[in-house]
C-alpha positions as CSV (number, residue, x, y, z in Angstrom):
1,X,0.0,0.0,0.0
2,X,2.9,2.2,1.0
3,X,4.3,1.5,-2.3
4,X,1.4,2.7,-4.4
5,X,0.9,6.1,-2.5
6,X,4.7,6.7,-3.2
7,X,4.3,5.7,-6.8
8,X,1.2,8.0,-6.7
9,X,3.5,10.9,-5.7
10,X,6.1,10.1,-7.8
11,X,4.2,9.5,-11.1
12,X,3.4,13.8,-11.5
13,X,6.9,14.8,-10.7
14,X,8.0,12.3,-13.5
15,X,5.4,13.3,-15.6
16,X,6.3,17.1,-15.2
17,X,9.8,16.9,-15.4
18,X,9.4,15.1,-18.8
19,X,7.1,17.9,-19.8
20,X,9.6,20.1,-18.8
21,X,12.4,17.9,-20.8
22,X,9.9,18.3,-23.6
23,X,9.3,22.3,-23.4
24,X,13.4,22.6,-23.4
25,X,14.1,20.5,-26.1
26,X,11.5,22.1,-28.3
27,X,12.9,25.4,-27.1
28,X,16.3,24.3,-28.4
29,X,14.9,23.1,-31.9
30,X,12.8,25.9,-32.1
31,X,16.1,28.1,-31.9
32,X,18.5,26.2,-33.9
33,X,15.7,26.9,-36.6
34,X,16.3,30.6,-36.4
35,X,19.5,30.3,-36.2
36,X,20.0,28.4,-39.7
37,X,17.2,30.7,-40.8
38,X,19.6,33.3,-40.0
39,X,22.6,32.2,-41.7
40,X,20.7,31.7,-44.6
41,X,19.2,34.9,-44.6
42,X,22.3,36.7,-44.7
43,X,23.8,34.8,-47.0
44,X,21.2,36.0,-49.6
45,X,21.1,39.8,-47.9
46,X,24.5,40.3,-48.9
47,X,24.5,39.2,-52.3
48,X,21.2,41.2,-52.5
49,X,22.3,44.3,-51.1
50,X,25.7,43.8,-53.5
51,X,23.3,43.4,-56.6
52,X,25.3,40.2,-57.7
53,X,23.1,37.0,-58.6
54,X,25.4,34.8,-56.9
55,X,28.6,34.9,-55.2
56,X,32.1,35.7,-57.3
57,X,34.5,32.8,-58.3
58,X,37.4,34.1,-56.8
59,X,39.8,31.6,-54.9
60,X,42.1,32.6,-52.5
61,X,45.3,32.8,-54.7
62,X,42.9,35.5,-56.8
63,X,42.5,37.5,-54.1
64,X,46.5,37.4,-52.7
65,X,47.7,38.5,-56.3
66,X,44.6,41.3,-57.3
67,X,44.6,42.9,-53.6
68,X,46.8,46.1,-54.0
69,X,49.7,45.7,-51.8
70,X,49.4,49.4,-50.6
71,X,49.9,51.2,-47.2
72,X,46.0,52.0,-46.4
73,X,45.1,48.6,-47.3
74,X,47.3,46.5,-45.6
75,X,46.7,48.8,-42.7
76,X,43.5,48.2,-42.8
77,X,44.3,44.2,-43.1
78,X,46.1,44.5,-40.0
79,X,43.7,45.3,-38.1
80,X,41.2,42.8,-39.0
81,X,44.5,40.5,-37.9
82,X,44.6,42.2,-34.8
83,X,41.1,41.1,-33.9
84,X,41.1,37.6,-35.5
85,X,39.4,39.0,-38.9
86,X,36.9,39.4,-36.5
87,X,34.9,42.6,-37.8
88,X,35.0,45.3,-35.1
89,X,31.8,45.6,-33.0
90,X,31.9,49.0,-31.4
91,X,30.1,52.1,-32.9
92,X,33.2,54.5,-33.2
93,X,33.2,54.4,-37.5
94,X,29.5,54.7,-37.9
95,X,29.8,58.5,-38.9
96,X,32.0,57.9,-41.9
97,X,32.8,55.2,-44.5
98,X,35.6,54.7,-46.8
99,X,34.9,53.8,-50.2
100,X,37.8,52.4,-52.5
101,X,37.6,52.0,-56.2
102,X,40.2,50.4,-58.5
103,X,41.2,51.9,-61.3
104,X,40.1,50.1,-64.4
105,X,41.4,50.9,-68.5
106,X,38.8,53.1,-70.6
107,X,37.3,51.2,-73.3
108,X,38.6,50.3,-76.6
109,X,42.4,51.4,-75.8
110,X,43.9,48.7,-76.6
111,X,46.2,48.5,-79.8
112,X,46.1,52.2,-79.7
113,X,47.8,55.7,-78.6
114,X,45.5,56.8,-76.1
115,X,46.2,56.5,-72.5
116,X,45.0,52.9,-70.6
117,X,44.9,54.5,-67.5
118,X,42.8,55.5,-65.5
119,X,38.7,55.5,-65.4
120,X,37.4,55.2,-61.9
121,X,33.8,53.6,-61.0
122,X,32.5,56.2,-58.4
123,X,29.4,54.9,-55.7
124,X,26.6,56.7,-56.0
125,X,27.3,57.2,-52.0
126,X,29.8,60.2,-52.8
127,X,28.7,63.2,-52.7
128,X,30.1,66.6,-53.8
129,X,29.7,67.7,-49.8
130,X,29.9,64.5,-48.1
131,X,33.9,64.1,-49.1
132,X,35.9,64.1,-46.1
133,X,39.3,63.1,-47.6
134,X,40.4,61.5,-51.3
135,X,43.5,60.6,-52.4
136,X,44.7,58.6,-55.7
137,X,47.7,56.1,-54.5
138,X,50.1,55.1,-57.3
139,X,53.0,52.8,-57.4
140,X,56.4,53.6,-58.8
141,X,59.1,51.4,-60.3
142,X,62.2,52.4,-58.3
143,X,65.4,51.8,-59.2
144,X,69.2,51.7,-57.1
145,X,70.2,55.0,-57.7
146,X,68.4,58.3,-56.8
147,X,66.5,60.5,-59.1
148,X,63.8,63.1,-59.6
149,X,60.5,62.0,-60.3
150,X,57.9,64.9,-62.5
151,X,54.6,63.5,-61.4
152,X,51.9,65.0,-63.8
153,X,48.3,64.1,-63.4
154,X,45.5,64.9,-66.5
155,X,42.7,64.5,-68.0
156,X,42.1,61.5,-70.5
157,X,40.0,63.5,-72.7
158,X,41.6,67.0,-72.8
159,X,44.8,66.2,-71.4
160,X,44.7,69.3,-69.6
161,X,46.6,69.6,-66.2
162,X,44.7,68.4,-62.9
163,X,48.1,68.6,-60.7
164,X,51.7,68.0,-60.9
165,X,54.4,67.9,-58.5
166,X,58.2,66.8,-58.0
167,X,59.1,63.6,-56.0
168,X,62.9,63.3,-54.8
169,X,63.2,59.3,-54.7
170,X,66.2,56.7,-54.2
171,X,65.9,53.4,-53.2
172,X,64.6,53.7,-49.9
173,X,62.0,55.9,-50.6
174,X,58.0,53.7,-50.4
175,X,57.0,53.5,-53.8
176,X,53.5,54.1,-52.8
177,X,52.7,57.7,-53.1
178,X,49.6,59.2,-52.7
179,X,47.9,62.8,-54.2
180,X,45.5,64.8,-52.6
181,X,42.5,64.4,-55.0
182,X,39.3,66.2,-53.3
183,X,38.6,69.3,-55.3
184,X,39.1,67.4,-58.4
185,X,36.8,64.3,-57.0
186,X,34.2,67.1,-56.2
187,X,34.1,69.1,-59.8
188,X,33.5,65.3,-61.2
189,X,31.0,64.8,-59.0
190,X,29.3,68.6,-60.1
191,X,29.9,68.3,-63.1
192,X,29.7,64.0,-64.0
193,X,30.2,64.9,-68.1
194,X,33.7,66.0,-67.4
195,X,34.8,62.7,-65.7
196,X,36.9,61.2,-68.8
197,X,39.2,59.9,-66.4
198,X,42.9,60.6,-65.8
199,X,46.3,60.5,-67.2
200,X,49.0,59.1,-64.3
201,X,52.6,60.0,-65.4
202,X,55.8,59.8,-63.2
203,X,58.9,60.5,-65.3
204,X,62.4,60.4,-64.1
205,X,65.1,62.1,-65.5
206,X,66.2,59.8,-67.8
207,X,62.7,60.2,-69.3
208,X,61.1,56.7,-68.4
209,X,57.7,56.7,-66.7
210,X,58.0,54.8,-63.2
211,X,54.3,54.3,-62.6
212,X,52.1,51.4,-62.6
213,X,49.3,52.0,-64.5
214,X,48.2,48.5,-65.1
215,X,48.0,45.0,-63.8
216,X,51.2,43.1,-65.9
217,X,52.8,40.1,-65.4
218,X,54.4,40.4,-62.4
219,X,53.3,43.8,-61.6
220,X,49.3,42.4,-60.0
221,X,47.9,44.2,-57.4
222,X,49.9,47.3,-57.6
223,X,47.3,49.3,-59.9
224,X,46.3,52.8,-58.8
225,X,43.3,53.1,-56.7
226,X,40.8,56.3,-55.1
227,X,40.5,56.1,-51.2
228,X,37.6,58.4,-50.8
229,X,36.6,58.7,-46.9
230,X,32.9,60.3,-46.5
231,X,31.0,61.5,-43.8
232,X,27.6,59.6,-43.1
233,X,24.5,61.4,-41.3
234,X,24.2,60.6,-37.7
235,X,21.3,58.6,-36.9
236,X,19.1,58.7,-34.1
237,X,19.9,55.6,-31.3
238,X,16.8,54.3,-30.5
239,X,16.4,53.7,-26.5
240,X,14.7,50.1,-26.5
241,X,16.2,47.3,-24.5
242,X,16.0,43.4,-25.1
243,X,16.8,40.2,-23.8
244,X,20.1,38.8,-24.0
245,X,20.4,35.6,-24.3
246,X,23.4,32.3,-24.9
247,X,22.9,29.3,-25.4
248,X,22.4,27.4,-21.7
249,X,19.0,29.4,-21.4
250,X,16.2,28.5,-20.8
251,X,14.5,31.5,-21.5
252,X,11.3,31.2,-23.6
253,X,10.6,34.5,-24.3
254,X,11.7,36.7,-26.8
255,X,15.5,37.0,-26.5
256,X,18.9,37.5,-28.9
257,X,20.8,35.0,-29.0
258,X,24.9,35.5,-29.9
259,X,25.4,34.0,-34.0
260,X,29.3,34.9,-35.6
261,X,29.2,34.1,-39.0
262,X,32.3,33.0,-40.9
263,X,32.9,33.5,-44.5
264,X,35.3,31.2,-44.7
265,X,32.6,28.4,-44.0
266,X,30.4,29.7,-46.9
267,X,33.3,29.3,-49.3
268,X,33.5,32.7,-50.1
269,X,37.6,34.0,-50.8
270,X,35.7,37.0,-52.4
271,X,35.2,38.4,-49.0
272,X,38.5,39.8,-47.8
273,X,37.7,41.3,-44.2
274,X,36.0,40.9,-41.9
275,X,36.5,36.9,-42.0
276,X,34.0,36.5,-39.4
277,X,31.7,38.9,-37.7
278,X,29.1,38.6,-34.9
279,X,25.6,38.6,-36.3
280,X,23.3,37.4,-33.6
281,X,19.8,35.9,-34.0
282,X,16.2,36.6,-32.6
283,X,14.5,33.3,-30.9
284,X,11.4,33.2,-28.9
285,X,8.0,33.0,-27.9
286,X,5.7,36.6,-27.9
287,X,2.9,35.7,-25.7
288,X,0.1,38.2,-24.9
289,X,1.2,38.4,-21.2
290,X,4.8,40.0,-22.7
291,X,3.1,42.6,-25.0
292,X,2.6,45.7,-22.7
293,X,5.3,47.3,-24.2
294,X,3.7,46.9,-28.0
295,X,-0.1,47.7,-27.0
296,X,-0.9,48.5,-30.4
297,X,0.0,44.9,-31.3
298,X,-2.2,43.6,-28.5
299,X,-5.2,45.4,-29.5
300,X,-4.9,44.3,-33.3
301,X,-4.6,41.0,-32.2
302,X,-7.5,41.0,-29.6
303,X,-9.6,42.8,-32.4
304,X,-8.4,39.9,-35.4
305,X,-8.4,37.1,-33.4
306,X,-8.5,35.0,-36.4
307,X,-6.3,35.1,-39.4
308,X,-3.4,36.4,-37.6
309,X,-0.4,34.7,-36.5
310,X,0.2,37.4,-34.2
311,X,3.2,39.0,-33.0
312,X,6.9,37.5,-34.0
313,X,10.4,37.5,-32.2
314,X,12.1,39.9,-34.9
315,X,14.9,42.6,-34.7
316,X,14.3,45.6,-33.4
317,X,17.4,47.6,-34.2
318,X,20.2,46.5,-36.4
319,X,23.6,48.0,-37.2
320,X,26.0,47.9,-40.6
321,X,29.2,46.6,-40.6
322,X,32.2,47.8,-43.1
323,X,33.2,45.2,-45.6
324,X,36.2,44.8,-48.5
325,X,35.5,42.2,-51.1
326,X,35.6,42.0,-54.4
327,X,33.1,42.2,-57.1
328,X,32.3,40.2,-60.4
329,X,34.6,42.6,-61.9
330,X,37.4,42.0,-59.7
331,X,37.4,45.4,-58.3
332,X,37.7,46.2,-55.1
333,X,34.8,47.5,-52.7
334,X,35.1,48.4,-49.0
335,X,31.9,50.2,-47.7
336,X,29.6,49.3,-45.3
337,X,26.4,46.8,-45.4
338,X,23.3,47.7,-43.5
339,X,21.5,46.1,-41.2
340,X,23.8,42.9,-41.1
341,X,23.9,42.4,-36.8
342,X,21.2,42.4,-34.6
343,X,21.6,44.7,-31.8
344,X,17.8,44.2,-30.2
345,X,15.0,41.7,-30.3
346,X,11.5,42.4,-29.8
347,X,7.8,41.1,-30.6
348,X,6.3,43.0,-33.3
């Protein structure tokens, strides 16, 4: 008798911590769901946002000889070492962006005497009075002995003079150099018919022309390049807070979860920095009893019972990250990507 009142007893706990097993574990599938949801999602926002139908067929070996082997860039490369190609996660570049563009040869000069060099594709993001800095880097040929370089920049089309200067050089000197390129990157940008392109000419004075103008054998990734910085608007920071979440809880509400997304797994080389970034996911349940903060969305779904799924676990604020990859194209890109990590998680 004893026996079957302690059975009795027994038989609810059991029950109700298998229910409670059962609640967990669904919590757990219900979460891994959004978190391959996710992944998947940004995989397709980035090649969306990019415009590119699917991802460039760059390997790695691509990317070590096209990267220009210059002073901002692999500054900027360190960095991302410095963190683990880990993109950074603080807030401290969101009011500017820097936007780099490759310099590519104007059509149909090939097997002729006009100029190869150099037509540059400008994003629609620079503006005339957004331009905080530009500068054209260029790579010379050096030699052993020292000698005076007559650096002459012009225009492709009229061959009229946009700057020229004198460089003292010897064998220690970097053979990147870089010109200030602002006003002239603004009276493009004013005037867009009178972008032609320019002529880059470095003579020394034996009369040979030391810069690189174009990818040869040999001479890959050292092609002249725009680094155009630009101010961004600064936006509002909205005041909301969320749950935070990792992955021991056993939280069943509404919560952010921590996601870093590597690259490197997708198979995409194309993607120079960040290798990996923290994107962060949105998993949970929006019950009625969690709404009073969205009463609008309570009284919707108290008016429309039926034919509403009602409130979902989504982001409630996200924040871009800055990214260098290449394009279809092979040019280079580094700007920044909106809404790619989630910094709050709400029921709306």
């Amino acid at each position: 008798m004893k026996a079957l009142v302690l059975a009795l007893v027994l038989l609810p706990l059991l029950i109700g911590g298998r229910a409670e097993e059962g609640e967990q574990c669904s919590t757990c599938e219900s979460r891994q769901q959004s978190k391959l949801m996710r992944l998947r999602s940004i995989k397709a926002q980035i090649l969306s946002l990019l415009r590119l139908d699917q991802a460039p067929n760059i390997s790695r070996e691509a990317v070590r000889q096209l990267l220009p082997r210059a002073p901002p860039l692999l500054e900027l490369l360190s960095q991302y070492e410095q963190k683990g190609g880990m993109a950074d996660d603080d807030e401290e570049q969101a009011t500017t962006e820097t936007i780099i563009a490759v310099a590519t040869e104007p059509p149909g000069t090939k097997g002729n005497s006009v100029p190869r060099c150099c037509l540059f594709s400008l994003s629609p993001k620079i503006l005339p009075d957004n331009i905080v800095k530009a500068q054209l880097w260029f790579h010379l040929r050096l030699g052993q002995k020292a000698t005076t370089v007559s650096m002459q920049l012009s225009r492709l089309s009229s061959r009229s003079s946009i700057r020229s200067l004198q460089l003292a050089v010897d064998a220690q000197t970097n053979p990147w150099q870089s010109v200030d390129m602002k006003q002239p990157l603004q009276a493009w940008l004013e005037s867009p018919e009178s972008n032609f392109g320019i002529e880059i000419k470095a003579v020394d004075a034996d009369g040979k022309d030391l810069a690189v103008t174009s990818a040869e054998s040999g001479e890959e990734g050292l092609q002249p390049f725009l680094e155009v910085k630009i101010a961004e608007s600064p936006k509002r920071s909205r005041r909301d807070s969320g749950l935070d979440c990792d992955e021991r809880s056993t939280e069943s509400r509404c919560c952010r979860y921590p996601l870093t997304v590597d690259f490197e797994d997708f198979g995409w080389d194309w993607i120079i920095a960040p290798k990996r970034y923290k994107a962060n996911y949105c998993s949970g349940e929006c019950e009625q009893v969690h709404l009073q903060k969205y009463p609008h969305t309570h009284l919707v779904n108290k008016a429309n019972p039926r034919g509403t799924a009602g409130p979902c676990c989504t982001p409630t604020k996200m924040s871009p990250i800055n990214m260098l990859y290449f394009n279809h194209q092979e040019q280079i890109i580094y700007g920044k990507i909106p809404s790619m990590v989630v910094d709050l998680c709400g029921c709306s």
